[in-house]
N, C-alpha and C positions, 0 to 999 in steps of 0.2 A: 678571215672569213672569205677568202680569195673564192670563186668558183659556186658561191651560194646564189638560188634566187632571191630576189627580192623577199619575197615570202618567206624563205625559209631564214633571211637575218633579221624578220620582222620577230617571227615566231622564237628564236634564238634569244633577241633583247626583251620578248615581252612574256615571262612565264604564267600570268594570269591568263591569256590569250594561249598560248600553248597548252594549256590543264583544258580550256573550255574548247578547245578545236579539237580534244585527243579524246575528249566525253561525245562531242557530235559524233566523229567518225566510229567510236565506237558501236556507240547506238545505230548508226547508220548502217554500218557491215552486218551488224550482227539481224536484220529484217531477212526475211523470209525472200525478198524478190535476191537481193545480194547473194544471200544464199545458193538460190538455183542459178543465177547466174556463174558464179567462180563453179557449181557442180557441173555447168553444161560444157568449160573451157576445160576443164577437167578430162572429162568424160572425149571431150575432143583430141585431147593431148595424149588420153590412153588411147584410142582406135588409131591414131596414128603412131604409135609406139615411141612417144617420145616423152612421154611423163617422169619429171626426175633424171631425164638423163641431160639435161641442158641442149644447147644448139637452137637449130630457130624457133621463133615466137610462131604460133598460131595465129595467124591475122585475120582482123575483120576485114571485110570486102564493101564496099560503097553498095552493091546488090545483095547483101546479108549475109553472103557467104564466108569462107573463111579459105583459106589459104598460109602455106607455111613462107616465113618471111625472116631474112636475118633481122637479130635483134635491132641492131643499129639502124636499120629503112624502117621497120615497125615502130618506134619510138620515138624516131625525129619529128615523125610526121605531124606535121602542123603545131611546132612549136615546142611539142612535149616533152621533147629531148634536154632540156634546159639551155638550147643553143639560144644566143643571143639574138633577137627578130630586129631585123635589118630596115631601117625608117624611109 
């Protein structure tokens, strides 16, 4: 399990817990705000012509805006990356 977070070797050992996380997120994705959200990143990724074709992420901006970002700076950021957070 070399490379896993925490979470994901909690979830791994505990398949009651994995059944009842995979029913939240279900219901979760599937509301009408999640919805419009993945449609508006969407809709962002086609005007810039990069929908489907891979390359960089679409980034949020701290002032709301978006901007194009390699995947690797777009995902690191703040922890997300699953890089290990330094004490």
């Amino acid at each position: 399990m070399a490379g896993k977070s925490k979470s994901a070797k909690y979830y791994a050992a505990n398949p009651k817990a994995r059944a009842k996380k995979k029913k939240y997120d279900t219901k979760y994705h599937s509301t009408p705000e999640r919805k419009e959200y993945r449609r508006k990143l969407a809709d962002e990724r086609r005007k810039r012509g990069v929908m489907g074709k891979g390359g960089k992420d679409v980034s949020h901006k701290k002032g709301g805006g978006t901007t194009m970002e390699s995947k690797t700076k777009n995902r690191a950021r703040n922890g997300a990356g699953g890089k290990a957070k330094k004490k």
